[in-house]
C-alpha positions as protocol buffer text, in pm:
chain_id: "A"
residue {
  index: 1
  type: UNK
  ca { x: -21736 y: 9239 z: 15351 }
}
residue {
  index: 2
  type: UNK
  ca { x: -21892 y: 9178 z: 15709 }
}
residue {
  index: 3
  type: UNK
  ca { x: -21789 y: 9371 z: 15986 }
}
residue {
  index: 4
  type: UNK
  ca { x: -21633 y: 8993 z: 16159 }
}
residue {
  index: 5
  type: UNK
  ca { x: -21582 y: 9217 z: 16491 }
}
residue {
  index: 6
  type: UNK
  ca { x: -21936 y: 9166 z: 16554 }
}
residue {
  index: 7
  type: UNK
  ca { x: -22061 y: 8846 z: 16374 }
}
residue {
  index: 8
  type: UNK
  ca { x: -22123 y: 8648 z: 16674 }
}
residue {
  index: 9
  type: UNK
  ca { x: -22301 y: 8960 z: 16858 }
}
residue {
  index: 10
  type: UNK
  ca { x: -22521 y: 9038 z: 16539 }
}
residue {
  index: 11
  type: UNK
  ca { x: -22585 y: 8678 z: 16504 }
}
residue {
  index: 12
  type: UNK
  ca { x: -22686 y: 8633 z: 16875 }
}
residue {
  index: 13
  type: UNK
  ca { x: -22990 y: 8938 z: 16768 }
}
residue {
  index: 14
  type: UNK
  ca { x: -23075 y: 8746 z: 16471 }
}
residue {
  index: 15
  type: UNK
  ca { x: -22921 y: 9074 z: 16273 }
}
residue {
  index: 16
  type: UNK
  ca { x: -22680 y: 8860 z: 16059 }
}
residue {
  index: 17
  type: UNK
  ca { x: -22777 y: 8468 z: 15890 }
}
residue {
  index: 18
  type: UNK
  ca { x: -22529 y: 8271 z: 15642 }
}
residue {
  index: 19
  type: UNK
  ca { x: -22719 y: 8042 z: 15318 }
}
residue {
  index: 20
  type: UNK
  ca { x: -22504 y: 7818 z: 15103 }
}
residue {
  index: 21
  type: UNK
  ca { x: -22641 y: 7892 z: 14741 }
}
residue {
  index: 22
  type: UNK
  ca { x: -22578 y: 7604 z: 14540 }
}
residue {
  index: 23
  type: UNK
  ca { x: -22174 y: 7621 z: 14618 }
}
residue {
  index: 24
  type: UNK
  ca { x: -22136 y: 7985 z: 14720 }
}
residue {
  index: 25
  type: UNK
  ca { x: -22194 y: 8123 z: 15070 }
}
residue {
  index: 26
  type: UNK
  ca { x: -22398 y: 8446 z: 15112 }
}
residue {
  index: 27
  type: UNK
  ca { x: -22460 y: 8645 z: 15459 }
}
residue {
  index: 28
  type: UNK
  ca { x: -22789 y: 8817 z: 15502 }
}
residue {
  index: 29
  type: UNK
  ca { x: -22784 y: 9116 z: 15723 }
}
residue {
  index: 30
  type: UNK
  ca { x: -23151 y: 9242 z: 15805 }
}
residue {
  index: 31
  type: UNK
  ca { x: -23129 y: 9640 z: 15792 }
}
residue {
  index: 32
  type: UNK
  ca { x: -23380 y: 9892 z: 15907 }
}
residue {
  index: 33
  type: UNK
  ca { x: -23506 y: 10225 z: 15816 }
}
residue {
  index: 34
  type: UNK
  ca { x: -23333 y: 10517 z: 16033 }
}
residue {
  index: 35
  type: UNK
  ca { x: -23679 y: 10713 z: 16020 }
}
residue {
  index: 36
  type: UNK
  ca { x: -23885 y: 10493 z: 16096 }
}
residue {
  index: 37
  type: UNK
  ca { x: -23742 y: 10207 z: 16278 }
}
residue {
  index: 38
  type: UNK
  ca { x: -23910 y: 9917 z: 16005 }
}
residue {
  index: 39
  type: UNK
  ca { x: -23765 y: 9660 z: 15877 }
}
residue {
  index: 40
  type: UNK
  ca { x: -23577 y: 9724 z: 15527 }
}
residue {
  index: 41
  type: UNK
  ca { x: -23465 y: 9531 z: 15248 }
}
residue {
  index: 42
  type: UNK
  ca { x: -23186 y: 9340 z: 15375 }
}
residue {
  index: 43
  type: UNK
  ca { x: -22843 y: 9354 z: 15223 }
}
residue {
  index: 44
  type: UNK
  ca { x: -22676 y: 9019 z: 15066 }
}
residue {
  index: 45
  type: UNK
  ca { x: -22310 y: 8959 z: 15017 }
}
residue {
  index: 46
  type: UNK
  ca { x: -22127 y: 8673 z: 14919 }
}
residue {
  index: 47
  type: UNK
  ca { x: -21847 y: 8551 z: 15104 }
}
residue {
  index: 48
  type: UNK
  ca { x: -21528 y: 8405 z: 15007 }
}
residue {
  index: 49
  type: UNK
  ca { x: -21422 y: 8149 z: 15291 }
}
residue {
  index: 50
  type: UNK
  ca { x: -21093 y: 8130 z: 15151 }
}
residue {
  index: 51
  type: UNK
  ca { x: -21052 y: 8537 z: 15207 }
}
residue {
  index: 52
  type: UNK
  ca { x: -21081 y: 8485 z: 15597 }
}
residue {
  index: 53
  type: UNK
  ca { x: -20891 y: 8158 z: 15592 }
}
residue {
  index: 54
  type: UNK
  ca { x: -20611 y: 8365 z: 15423 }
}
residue {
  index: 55
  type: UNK
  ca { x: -20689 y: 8648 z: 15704 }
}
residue {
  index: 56
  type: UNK
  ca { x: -20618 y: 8425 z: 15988 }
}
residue {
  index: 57
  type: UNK
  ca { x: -20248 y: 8294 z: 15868 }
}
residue {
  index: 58
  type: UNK
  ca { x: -20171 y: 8698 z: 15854 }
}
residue {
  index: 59
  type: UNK
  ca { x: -20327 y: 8773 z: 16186 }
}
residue {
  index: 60
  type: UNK
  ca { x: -20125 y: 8482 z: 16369 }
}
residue {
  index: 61
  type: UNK
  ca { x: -19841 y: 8634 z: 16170 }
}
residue {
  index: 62
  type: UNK
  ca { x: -19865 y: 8931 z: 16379 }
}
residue {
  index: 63
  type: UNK
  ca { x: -19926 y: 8749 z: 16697 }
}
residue {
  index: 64
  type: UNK
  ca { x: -19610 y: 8590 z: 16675 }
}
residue {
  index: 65
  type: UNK
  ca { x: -19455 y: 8897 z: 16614 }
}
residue {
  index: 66
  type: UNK
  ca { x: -19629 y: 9070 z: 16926 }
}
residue {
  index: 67
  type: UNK
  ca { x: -19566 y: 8755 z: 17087 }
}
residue {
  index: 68
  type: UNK
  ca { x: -19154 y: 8739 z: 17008 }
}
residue {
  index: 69
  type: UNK
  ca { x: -19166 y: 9188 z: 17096 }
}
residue {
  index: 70
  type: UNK
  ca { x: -19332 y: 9091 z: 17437 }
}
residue {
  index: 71
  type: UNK
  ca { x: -19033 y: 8821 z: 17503 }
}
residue {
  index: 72
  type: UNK
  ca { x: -18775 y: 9051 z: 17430 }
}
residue {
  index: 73
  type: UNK
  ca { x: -18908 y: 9319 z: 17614 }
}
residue {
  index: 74
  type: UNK
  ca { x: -19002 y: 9058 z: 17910 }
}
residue {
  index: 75
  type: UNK
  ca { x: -18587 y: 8945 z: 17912 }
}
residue {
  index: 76
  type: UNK
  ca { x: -18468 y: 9305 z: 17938 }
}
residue {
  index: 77
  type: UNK
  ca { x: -18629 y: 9315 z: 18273 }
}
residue {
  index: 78
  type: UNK
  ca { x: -19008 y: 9430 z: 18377 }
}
């Protein structure tokens, strides 16, 4: 799986590009030899949109739970 903390800032380098195969999606992520600093073969994955779809209901899960923590904490007085 990507590392979705820094799609936009890989994508912004030209480090990271998506392809729709057919009816799959596949990222591309150019990678480079430590050594010598060329350009390696890069590594494909496919991606499940459905995965990060699910991942976002759970993380605004746990915003509203942050959120309801900060409220209570907020009405016992700052």
């Amino acid at each position: 799986m990507i590392n979705v903390e820094q799609y936009i800032e890989l994508k912004a380098k030209g480090l990271i590009t998506l392809a729709k195969v057919g009816n799959a999606y596949v990222v591309v992520m150019d990678r480079f030899d430590v050594n010598t600093g060329q350009k390696a073969q890069p590594e494909i994955q496919s991606l499940d949109i459905q995965v990060y779809k699910d991942n976002i209901v759970k993380l605004q899960n746990v915003i509203l739970q942050i959120e309801a923590l900060i409220k209570d904490c907020v009405a016992l007085g700052e």
